[in-house]
C-alpha positions in Angstrom: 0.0 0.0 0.0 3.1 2.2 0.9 4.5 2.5 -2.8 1.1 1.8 -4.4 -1.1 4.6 -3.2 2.2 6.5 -1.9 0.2 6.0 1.7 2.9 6.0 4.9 4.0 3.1 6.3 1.7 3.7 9.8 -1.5 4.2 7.8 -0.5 1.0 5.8 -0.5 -1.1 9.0 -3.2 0.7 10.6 -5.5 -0.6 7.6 -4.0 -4.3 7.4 -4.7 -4.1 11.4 -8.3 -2.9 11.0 -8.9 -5.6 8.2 -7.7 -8.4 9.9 -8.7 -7.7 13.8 -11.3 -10.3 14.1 -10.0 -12.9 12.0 -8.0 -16.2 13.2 -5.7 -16.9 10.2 -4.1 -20.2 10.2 -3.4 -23.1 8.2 -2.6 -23.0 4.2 -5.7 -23.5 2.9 -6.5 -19.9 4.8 -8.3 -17.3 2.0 -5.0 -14.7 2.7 -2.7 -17.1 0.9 -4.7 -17.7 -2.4 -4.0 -14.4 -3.5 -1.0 -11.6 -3.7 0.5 -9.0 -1.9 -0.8 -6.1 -4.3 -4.8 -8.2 -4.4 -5.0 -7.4 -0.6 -3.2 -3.9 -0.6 -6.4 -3.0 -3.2 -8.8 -4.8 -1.5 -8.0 -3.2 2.1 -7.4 0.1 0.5 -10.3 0.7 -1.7 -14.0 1.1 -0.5 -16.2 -1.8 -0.8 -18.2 -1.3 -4.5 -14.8 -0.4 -6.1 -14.2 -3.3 -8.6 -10.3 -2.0 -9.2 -9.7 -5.6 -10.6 -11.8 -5.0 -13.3 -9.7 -3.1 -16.7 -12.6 -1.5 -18.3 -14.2 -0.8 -15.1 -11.0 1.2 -14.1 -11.0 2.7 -17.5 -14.1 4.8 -16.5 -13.7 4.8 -12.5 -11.8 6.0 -10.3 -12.2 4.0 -7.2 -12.4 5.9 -3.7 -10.2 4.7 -0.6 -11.6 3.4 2.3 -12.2 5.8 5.5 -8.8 6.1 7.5 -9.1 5.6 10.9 -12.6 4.2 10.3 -15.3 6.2 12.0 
C-alpha cells in the first residue's frame, strides 16, 4: 500500500490491522494465501463497491479509498 497509493508506512499497518482484527488466520488452505501481496493492498485500501480488478471498469472509474481511521 506504501509505494502503491504512496500512503505511509503507519496508515498501511493501521489498515491491514483494522482488516484483519477479528479474524483467526491459520493453516494454508487460509483465503490470505490464495492471493497476492498487491490483491490485498487493493482490497483493504479501496471502498467496498470499487471493482479495481476489473480493466474497463477502471477505464471509466476512479475507485475511492476506504475511511482512514474508520469512523
Amino acid at each position: 500500500m506504501v509505494s502503491l497509493f504512496n500512503i505511509s508506512k503507519d496508515e498501511a499497518i493501521g489498515r491491514i490491522n483494522e482488516q484483519w482484527k477479528n479474524t483467526i488466520i491459520g493453516g494454508s488452505d487460509h483465503i490470505t494465501y490464495h492471493e497476492d501481496t498487491e490483491y490485498w493492498a487493493n482490497f483493504i485500501y479501496y471502498e467496498n463497491g470499487s471493482y479495481w480488478w476489473l480493466e474497463d471498469w477502471m477505464k471509466e472509474n476512479t475507485p475511492k479509498p476506504r475511511r482512514y481511521p474508520k469512523q
